[in-house]
C-alpha positions in Angstrom: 63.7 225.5 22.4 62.7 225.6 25.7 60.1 223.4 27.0 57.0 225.0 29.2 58.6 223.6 32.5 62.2 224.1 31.6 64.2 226.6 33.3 65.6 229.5 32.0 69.4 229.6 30.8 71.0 231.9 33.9 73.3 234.5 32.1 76.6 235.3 34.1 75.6 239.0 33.3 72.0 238.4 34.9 71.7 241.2 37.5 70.3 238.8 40.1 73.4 237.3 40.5 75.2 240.7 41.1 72.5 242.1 43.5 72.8 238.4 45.5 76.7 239.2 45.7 76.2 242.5 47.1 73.8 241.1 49.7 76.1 238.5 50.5 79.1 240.8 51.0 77.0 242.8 53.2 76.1 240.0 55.4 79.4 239.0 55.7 80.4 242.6 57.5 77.4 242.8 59.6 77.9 239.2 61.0 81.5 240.3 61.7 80.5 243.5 63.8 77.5 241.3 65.1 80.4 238.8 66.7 82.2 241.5 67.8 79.2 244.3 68.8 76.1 243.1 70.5 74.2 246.9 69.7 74.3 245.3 66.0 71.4 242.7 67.7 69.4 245.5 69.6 69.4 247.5 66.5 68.0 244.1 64.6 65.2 243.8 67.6 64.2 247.1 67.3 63.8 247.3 63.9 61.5 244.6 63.8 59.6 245.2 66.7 58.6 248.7 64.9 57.9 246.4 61.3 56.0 244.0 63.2 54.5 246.8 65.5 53.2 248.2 61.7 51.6 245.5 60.1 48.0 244.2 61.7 48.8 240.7 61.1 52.7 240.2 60.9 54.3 238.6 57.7 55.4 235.4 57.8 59.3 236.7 56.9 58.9 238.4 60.3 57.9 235.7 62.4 60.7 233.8 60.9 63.4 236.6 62.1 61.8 237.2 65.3 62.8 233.5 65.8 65.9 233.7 65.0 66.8 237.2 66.9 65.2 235.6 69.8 66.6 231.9 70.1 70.0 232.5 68.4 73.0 233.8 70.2 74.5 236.7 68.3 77.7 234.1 67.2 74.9 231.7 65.5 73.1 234.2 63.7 76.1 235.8 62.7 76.5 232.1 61.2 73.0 231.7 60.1 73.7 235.2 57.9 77.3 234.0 56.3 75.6 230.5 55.8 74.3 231.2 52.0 71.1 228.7 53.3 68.0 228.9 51.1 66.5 230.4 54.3 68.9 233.3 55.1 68.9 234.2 51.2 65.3 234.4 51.2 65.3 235.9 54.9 68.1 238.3 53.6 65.3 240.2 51.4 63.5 241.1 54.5 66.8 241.7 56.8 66.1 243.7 59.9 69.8 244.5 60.2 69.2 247.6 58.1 70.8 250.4 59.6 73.9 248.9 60.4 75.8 249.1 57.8 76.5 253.0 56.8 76.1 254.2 53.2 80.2 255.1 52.9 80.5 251.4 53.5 77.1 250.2 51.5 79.0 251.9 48.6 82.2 250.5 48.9 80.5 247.3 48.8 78.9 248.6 45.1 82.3 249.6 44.3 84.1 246.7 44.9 81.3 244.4 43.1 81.7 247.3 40.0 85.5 246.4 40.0 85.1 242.6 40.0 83.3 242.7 37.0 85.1 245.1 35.0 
């Protein structure tokens, strides 16, 4: 029996898990075209200039990214992205690199996770 403060026994099938590979995977290939393409940045900025732009009072997540877009060079957040840091997995839920990756290769990414667990 679990205890009130205990924490919960992680199944390997827990769809967290997959969703957090999938994430991970696609961080890897936008920090590779980020090294090699500095658009991949602009596209980043833009984006959250318009989320920020949006919100009266900007979330906390997006303060956090316009740090890091603005004080990083593209070869450190390309790092900071592939790091697997308890900030970039909590910043990767709020990721302003959406857009870069297209949905032919979003869904080979879901492909490849499908076949790794099959």
């Amino acid at each position: 029996m679990q205890g009130k403060f205990s924490l919960p026994v992680v199944n390997a099938n827990n769809p967290h898990r997959g969703i957090d590979r999938i994430i991970e995977e696609q961080d890897r290939l936008i920090a590779s075209r980020l090294r090699r393409d500095r658009r991949v940045l602009r596209l980043a900025r833009g984006n959250l200039r318009r989320w920020m732009a949006r919100d009266t009072r900007p979330r906390a997540c997006y303060l956090e990214w316009k740090a890091i877009l603005t004080r990083l060079t593209p070869v450190e957040i390309a790092d900071f992205l592939e790091s697997g840091s308890p900030m970039a997995r909590r910043l990767s839920q709020s990721s302003p690199f959406a857009g870069v990756l297209s949905a032919a290769e979003r869904l080979a990414i879901l492909r490849r996770d499908e076949k790794t667990r099959t």
